[in-house]
C-alpha positions in Angstrom: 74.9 41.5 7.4 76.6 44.2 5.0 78.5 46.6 7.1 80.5 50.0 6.3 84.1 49.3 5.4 86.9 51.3 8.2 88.5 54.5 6.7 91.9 55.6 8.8 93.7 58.3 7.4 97.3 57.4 7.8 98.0 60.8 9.8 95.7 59.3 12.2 98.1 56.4 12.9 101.9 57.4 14.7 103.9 54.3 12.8 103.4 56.0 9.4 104.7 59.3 10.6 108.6 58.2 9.4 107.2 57.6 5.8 105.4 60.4 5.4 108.4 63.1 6.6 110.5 61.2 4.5 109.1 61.4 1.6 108.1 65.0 2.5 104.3 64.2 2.1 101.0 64.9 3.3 99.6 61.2 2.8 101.3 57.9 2.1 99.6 57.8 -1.2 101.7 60.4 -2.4 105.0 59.1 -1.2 107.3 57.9 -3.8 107.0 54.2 -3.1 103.8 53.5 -2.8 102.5 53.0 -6.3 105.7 51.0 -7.0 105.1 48.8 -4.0 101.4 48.8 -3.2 99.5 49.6 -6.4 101.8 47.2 -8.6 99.2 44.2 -9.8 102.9 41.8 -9.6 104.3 42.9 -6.4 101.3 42.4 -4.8 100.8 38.5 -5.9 104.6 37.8 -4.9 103.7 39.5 -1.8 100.6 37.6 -1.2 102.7 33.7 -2.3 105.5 35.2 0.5 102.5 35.2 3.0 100.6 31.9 1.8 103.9 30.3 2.5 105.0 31.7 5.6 101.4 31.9 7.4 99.7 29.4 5.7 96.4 29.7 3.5 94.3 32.0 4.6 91.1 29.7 4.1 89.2 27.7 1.9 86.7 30.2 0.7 89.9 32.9 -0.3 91.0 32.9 -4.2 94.3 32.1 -4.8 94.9 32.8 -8.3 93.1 36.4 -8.8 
């Protein structure tokens, strides 16, 4: 059954309040490391290997190499 995807605005959540007053910002999108660190196609694959190997696959159906 499709379902609507969860939208949380980061002001809405207390642990993101350190990021966003230091990098003087409004949203986390805007703070200085997010696109290096969350929009970056290669950090995000050696971020995703560092989890594969210390959680373990995620599951049979999940693509590995995409």
């Amino acid at each position: 059954m499709p379902s609507e995807r969860e939208s949380q605005c980061c002001r809405e959540i207390e642990a993101t309040e350190y990021r966003r007053v230091e990098g003087n910002v409004q949203c986390l999108s805007h703070h200085p490391g997010f696109q290096a660190n969350c929009t970056n196609r290669w950090v995000l694959e050696m971020s995703f290997h560092e989890f594969v190997q210390q959680e373990g696959p995620i599951g049979d159906e999940e693509p590995r190499h995409e």
